[in-house]
MIPARO-795169 format. One record per residue (C-alpha): x, z, y; residue number from 1; residue in three letters. Coordinates in Angstrom, 1 decimal, decimal comma. Each point is the difference from the previous one (the first is absolute). Layout:
<atoms>
       u       w       v  num  residuo
       X       Z       Y  NUM      ALA
...
</atoms>
This chain:
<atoms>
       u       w       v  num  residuo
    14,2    -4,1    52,7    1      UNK
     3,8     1,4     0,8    2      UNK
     2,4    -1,4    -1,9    3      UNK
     3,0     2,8     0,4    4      UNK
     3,2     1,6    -2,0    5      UNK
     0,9     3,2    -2,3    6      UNK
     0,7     1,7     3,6    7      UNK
    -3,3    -0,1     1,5    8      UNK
    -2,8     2,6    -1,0    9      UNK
    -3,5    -0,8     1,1   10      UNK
    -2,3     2,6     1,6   11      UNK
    -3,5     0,5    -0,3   12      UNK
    -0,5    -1,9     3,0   13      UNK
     1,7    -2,7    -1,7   14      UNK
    -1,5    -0,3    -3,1   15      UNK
    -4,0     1,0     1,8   16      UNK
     0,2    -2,5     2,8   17      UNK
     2,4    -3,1    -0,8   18      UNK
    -1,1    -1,1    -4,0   19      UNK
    -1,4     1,0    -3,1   20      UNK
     3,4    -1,2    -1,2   21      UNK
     3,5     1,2     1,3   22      UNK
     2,8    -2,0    -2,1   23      UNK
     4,1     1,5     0,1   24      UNK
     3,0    -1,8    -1,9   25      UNK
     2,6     2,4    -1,0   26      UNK
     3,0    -1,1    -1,9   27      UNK
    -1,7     0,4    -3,4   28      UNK
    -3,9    -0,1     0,4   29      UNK
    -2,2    -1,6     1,6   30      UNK
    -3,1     2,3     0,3   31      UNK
    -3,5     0,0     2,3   32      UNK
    -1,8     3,6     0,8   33      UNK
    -3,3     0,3     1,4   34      UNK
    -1,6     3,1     1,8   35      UNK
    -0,2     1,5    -3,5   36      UNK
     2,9     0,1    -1,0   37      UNK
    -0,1    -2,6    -2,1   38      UNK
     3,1    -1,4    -1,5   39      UNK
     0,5    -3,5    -1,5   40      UNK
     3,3    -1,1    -1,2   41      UNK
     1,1    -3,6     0,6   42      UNK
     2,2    -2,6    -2,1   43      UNK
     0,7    -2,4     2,5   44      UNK
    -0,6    -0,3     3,9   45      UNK
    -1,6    -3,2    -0,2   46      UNK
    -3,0     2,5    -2,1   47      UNK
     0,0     2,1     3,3   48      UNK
    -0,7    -2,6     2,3   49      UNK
    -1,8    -2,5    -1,9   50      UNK
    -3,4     1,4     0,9   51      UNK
     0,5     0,0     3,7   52      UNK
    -2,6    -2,0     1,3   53      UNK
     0,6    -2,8     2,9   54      UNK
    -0,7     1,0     3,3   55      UNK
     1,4     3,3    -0,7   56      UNK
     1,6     3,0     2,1   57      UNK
     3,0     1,0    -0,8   58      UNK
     1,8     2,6     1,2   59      UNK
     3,8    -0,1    -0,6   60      UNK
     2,2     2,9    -0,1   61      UNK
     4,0    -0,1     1,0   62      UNK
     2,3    -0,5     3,4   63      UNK
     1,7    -3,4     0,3   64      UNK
     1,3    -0,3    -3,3   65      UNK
     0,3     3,3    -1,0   66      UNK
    -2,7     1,9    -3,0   67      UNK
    -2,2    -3,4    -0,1   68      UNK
    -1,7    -0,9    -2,8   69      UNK
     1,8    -3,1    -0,7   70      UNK
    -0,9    -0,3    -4,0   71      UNK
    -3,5     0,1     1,2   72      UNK
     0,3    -2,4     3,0   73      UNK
     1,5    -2,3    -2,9   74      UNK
    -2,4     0,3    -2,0   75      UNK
    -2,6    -1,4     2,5   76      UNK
     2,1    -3,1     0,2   77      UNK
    -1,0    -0,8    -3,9   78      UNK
    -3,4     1,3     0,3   79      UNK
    -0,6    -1,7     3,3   80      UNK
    -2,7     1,2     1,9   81      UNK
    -0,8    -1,5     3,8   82      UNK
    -1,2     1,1     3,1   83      UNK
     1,3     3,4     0,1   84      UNK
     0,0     2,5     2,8   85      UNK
     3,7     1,7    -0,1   86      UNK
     0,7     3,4     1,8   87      UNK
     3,1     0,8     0,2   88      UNK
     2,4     1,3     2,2   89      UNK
     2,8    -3,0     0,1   90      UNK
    -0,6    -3,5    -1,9   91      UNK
     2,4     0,0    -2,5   92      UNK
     3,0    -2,7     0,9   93      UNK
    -0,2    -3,8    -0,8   94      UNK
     1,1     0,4    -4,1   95      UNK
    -0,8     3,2    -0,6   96      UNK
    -2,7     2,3     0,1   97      UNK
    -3,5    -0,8     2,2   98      UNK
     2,3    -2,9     0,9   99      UNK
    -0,7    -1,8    -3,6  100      UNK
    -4,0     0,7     0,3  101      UNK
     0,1    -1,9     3,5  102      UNK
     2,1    -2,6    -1,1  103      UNK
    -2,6    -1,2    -3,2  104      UNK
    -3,0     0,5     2,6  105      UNK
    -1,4     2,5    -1,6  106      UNK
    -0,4     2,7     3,2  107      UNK
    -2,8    -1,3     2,5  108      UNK
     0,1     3,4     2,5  109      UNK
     3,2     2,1     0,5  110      UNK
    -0,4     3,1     2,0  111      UNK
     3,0     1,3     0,2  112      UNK
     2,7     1,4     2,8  113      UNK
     3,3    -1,2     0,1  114      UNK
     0,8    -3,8    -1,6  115      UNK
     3,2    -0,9     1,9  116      UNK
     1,7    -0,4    -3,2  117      UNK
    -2,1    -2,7    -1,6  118      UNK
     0,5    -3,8     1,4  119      UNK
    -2,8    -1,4    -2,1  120      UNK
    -2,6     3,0     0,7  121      UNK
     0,9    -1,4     3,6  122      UNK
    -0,7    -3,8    -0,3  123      UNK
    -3,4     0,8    -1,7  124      UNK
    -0,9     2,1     2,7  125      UNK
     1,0    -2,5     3,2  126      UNK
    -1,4    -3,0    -2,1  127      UNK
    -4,1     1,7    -0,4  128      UNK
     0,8     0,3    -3,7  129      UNK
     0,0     3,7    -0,7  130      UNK
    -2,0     2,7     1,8  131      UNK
     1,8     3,1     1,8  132      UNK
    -0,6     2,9     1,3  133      UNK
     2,9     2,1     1,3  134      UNK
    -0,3     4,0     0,4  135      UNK
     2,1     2,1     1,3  136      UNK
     1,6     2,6    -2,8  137      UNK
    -2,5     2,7     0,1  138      UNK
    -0,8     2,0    -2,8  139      UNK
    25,6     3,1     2,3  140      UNK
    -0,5    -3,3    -0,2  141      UNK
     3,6    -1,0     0,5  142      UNK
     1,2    -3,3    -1,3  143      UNK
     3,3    -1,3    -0,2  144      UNK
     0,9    -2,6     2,7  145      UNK
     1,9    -3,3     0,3  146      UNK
     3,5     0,3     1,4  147      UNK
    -0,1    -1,0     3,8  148      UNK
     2,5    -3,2    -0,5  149      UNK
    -2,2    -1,5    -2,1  150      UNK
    -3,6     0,6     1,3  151      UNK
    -2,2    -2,5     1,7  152      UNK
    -1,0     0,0     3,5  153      UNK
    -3,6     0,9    -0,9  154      UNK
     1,4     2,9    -2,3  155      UNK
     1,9     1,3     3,2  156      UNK
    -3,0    -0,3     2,0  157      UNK
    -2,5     2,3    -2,3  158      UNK
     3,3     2,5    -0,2  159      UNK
    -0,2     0,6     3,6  160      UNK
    -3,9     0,1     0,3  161      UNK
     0,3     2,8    -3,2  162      UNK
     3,0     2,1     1,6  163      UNK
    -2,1     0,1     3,4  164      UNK
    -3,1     0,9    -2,5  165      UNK
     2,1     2,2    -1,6  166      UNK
     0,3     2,6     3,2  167      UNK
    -3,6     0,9     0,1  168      UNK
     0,4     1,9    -3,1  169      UNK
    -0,2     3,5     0,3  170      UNK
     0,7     2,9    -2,5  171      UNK
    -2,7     1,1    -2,1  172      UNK
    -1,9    -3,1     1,0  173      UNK
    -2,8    -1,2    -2,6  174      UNK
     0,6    -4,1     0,7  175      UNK
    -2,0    -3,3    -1,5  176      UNK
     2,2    -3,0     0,0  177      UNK
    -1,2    -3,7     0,0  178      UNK
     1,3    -2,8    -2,2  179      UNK
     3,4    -1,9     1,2  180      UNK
     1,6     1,5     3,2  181      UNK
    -2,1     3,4     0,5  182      UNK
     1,4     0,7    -4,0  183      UNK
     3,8    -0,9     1,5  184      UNK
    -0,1     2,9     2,4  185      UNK
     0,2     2,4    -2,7  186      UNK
     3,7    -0,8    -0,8  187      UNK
     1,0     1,3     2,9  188      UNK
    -1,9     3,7     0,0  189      UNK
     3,2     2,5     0,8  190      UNK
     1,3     2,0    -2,1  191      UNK
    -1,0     3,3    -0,4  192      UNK
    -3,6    -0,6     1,6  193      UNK
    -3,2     0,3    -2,4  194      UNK
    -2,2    -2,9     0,0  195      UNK
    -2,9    -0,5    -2,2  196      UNK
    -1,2    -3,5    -0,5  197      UNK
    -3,4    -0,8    -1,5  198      UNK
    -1,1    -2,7    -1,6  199      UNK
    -4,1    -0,9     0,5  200      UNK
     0,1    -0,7    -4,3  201      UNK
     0,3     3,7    -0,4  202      UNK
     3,5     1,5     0,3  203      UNK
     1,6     2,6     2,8  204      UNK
     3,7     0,4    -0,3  205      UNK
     1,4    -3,9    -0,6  206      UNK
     3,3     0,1    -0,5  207      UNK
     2,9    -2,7    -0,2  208      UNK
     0,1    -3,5    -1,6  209      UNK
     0,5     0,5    -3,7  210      UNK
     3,8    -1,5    -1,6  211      UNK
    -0,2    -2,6    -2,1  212      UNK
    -1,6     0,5    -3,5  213      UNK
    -1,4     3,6     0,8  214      UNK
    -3,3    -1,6     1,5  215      UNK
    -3,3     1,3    -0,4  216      UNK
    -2,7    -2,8     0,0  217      UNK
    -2,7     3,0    -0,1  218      UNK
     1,6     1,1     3,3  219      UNK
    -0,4    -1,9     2,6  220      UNK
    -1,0     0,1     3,6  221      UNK
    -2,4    -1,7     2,0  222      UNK
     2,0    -3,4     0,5  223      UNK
     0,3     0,3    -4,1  224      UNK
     3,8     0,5     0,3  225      UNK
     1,2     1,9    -2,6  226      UNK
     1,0     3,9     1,5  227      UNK
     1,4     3,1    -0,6  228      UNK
    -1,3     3,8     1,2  229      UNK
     1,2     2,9     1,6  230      UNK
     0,4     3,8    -1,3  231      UNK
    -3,5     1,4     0,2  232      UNK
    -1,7    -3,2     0,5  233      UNK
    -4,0    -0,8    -0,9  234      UNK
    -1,9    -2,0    -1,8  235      UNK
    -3,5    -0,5     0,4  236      UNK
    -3,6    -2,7     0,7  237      UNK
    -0,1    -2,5     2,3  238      UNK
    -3,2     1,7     1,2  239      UNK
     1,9     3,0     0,9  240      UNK
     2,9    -2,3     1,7  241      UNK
    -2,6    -1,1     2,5  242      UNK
    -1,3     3,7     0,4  243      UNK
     3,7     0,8     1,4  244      UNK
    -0,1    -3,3     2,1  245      UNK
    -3,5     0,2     1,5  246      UNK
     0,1     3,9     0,4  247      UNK
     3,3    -0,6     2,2  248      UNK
     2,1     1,9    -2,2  249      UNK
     3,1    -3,5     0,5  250      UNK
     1,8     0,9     3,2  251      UNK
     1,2    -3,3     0,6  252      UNK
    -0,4    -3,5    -1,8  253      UNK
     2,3    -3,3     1,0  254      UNK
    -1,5    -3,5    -1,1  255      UNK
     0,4    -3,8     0,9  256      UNK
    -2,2    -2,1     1,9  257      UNK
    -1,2    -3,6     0,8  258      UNK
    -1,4     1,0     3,4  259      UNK
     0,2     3,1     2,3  260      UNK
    -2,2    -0,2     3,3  261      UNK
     1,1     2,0     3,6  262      UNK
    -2,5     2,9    -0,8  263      UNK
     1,2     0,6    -3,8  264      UNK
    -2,2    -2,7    -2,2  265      UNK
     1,6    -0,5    -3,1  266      UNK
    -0,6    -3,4    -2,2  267      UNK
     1,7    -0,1    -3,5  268      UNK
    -2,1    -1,0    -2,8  269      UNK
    -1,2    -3,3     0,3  270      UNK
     0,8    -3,7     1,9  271      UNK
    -3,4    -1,4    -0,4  272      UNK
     0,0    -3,9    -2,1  273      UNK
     3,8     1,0    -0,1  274      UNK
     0,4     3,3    -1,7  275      UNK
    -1,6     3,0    -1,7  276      UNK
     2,1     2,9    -1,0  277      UNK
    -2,9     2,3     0,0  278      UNK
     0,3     4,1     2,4  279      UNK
     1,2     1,7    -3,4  280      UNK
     0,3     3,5     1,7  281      UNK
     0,6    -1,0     3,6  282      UNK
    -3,6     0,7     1,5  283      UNK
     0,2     3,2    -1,1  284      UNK
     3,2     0,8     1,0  285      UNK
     0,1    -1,4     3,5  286      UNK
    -3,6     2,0     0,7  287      UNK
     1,0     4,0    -1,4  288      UNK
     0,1     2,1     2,9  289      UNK
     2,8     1,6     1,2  290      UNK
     2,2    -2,6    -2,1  291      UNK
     2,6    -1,7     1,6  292      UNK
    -0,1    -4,0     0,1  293      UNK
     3,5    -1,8     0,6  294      UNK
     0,1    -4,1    -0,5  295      UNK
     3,5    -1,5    -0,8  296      UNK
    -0,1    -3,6    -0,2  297      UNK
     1,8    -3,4     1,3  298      UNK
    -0,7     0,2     3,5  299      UNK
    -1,2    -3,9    -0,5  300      UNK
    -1,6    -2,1    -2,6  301      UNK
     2,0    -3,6    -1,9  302      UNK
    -0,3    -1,8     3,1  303      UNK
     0,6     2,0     2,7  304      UNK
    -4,0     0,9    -0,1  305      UNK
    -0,8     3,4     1,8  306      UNK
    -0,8     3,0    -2,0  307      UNK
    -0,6     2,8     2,8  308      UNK
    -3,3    -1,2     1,6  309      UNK
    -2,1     0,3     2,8  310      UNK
    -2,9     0,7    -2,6  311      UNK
     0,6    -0,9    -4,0  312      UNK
    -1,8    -3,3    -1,5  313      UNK
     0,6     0,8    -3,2  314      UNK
    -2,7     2,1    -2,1  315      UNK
     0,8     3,8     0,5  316      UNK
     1,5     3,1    -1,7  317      UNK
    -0,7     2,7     2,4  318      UNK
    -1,1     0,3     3,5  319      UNK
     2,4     1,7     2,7  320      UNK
     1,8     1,3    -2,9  321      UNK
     3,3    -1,2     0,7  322      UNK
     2,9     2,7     1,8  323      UNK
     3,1    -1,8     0,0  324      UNK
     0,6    -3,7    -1,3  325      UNK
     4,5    -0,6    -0,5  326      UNK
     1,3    -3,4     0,0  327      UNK
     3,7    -1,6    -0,3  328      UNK
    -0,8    -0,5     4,0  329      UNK
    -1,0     3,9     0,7  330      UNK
    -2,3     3,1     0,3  331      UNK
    -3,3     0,3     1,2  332      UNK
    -2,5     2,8     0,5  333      UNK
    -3,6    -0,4     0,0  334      UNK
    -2,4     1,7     1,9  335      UNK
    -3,8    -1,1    -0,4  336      UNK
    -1,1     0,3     3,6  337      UNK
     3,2    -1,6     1,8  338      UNK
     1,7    -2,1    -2,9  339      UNK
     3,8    -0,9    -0,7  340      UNK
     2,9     1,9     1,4  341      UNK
     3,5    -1,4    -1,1  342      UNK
     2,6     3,2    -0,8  343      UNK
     2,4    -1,6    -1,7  344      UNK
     1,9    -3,3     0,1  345      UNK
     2,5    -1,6    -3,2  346      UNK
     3,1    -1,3     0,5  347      UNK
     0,3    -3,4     0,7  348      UNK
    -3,6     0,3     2,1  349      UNK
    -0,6    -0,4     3,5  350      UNK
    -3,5     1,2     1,3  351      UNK
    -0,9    -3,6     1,0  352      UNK
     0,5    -1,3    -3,6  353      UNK
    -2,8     3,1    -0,9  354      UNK
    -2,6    -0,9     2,7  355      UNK
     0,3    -4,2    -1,1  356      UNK
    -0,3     1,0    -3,6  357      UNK
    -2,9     2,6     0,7  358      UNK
    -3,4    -1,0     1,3  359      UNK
    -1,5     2,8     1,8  360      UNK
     1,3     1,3     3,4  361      UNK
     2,0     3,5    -1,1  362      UNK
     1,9     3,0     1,8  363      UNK
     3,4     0,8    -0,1  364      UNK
     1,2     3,3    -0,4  365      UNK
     2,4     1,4     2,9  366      UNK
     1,9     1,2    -2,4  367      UNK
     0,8    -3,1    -2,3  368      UNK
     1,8     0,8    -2,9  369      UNK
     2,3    -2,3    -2,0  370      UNK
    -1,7    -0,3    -3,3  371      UNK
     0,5     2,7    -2,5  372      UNK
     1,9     0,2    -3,1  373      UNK
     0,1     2,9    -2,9  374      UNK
     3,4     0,1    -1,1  375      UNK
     0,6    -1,3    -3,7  376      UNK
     0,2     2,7    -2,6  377      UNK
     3,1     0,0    -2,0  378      UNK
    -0,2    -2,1    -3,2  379      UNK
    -1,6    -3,2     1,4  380      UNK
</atoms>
């Protein structure tokens, strides 16, 4: 069954291979068709979803929290069916969504692909109480920032890494960013170069950080922050998102890691018994050929622990994927024959602090640079 919203149309396909019985909410009916055509209007949710056996499939429609059906996901709560398999693309968040269906017990099986929002989908997981299986996604972003005097040290630090991101931009660039730092860099694209960002949920053309009270919570991007667009920019499936990513039509994507090994390894989804924050798009993006791959990232983890490895222990995104990885201590290429070659140094770093804090054996450049920086657009 897929449980969905007004926005979502089913095909053929759909309605031929999935169920019998495809159910949408829409603000003012509640309605089931069937290969048909059938139409039957609904009173209530609960007389949608009361009929949904135990042990069933479901297959739920939305991105983060964005066009799912929550009057139906409610209405499961009062008519309380178990065991059910969930597919769904995030897990809702701990009081809202999928979040409230985990939280009664009611979900024995979540296939899903990005979680990293939901603490209690989390603990069920690492304690044997919920099944998962994670799969990758397959089917100017310019926000205002803190005054220097009062930002924190760790602000400072992702700053830098984004400015230093920031000068691999290049005009007419069609560029992916991750969650967290990879995101920062676009507040410091220079003026008068074109840049189109795209966002693996289905938009080309993101545009900046909406003001206060003009949000759209239909329009977000992939880290469900609320966004704006550019003139001329597209709308369109998350199927045809991954068409453009897979068919190597993103020049360059920038995205965080847990590990990075000599020869380009990259591991960012999951700390097993620790944490699981699922691949969302990652796999898919690191792996397009002709795509460019560029890390940024604490050059250590809390603790000191090293980050830049002789080989990754942690389960991986992508194989030799990696091109450059940017820390607060420098710049390194990859190559994946010969490994690490340090271009770049920050200010502050010695080379010595970069070989204790990195564990493979790496080159330096002849020509070591002092570390980058994009100067600050006007305005922030």
């Amino acid at each position: 069954m897929l449980l969905c919203t007004k926005n979502l149309f089913t095909s053929s396909l759909f309605r031929h291979s999935l169920h019998p019985k495809v159910v949408a909410a829409t603000s003012q009916h509640l309605f089931s068709t069937s290969a048909r055509q059938y139409v039957k209007f609904y009173e209530t949710a609960e007389e949608v979803v009361k009929d949904i056996p135990d042990g069933s499939k479901l297959l739920v429609g939305g991105f983060g929290l964005c066009g799912i059906p929550e009057n139906l996901i409610n209405a499961l709560l009062k008519t309380q069916q178990k065991k059910l398999t969930v597919v769904s693309n995030n897990a809702g968040v701990d009081d809202f969504g999928l979040g409230l269906l985990l939280q009664s017990k009611q979900i024995k099986r979540m296939i899903s692909s990005y979680v990293g929002e939901n603490a209690e989908f989390e603990r069920q997981y690492l304690g044997g109480e919920l099944e998962v299986e994670l799969t990758p996604q397959r089917l100017s972003l310019r926000k205002k920032t803190a005054d220097n005097s009062s930002q924190s040290k760790g602000a400072r630090m992702r700053e830098i890494i984004a400015r230093r991101a920031a000068l691999e931009f290049r005009d007419g660039m069609f560029v992916n960013l991750g969650i967290g730092m990879p995101m920062l860099s676009s507040n410091y694209i220079p003026a008068g170069m074109k840049v189109q960002l795209q966002s693996e949920n289905g938009v080309l053309g993101l545009g900046p950080f909406p003001e206060e009270g003009e949000q759209d919570p239909d329009l977000i991007n992939a880290g469900k922050e609320t966004v704006t667009t550019t003139p001329g920019a597209s709308f369109f499936s998350s199927d045809d998102s991954f068409a453009m990513i897979r068919g190597g039509h993103v020049d360059l994507t920038i995205l965080g890691a847990m590990q990075v090994s000599q020869y380009g390894d990259l591991a960012n989804w999951m700390i097993p018994g620790k944490m699981v924050k699922g691949m969302g798009g990652a796999m898919d993006l690191v792996s397009a050929p002709g795509t460019r791959v560029i890390v940024t990232m604490e050059h250590t983890a809390k603790g000191g622990g090293k980050k830049i490895l002789d080989a990754c222990t942690l389960p991986l995104t992508g194989k030799h994927v990696v091109d450059m990885i940017i820390t607060d201590m420098g710049v390194f290429t990859v190559d994946q024959d010969t490994g690490l070659q340090l271009v770049e140094v920050a200010e502050g770093v010695k080379v010595e602090d970069i070989v204790a804090a990195t564990e493979p054996v790496f080159k330096v450049a002849d020509d070591l640079k002092p570390m980058g920086q994009i100067p600050i657009p006007s305005g922030h």
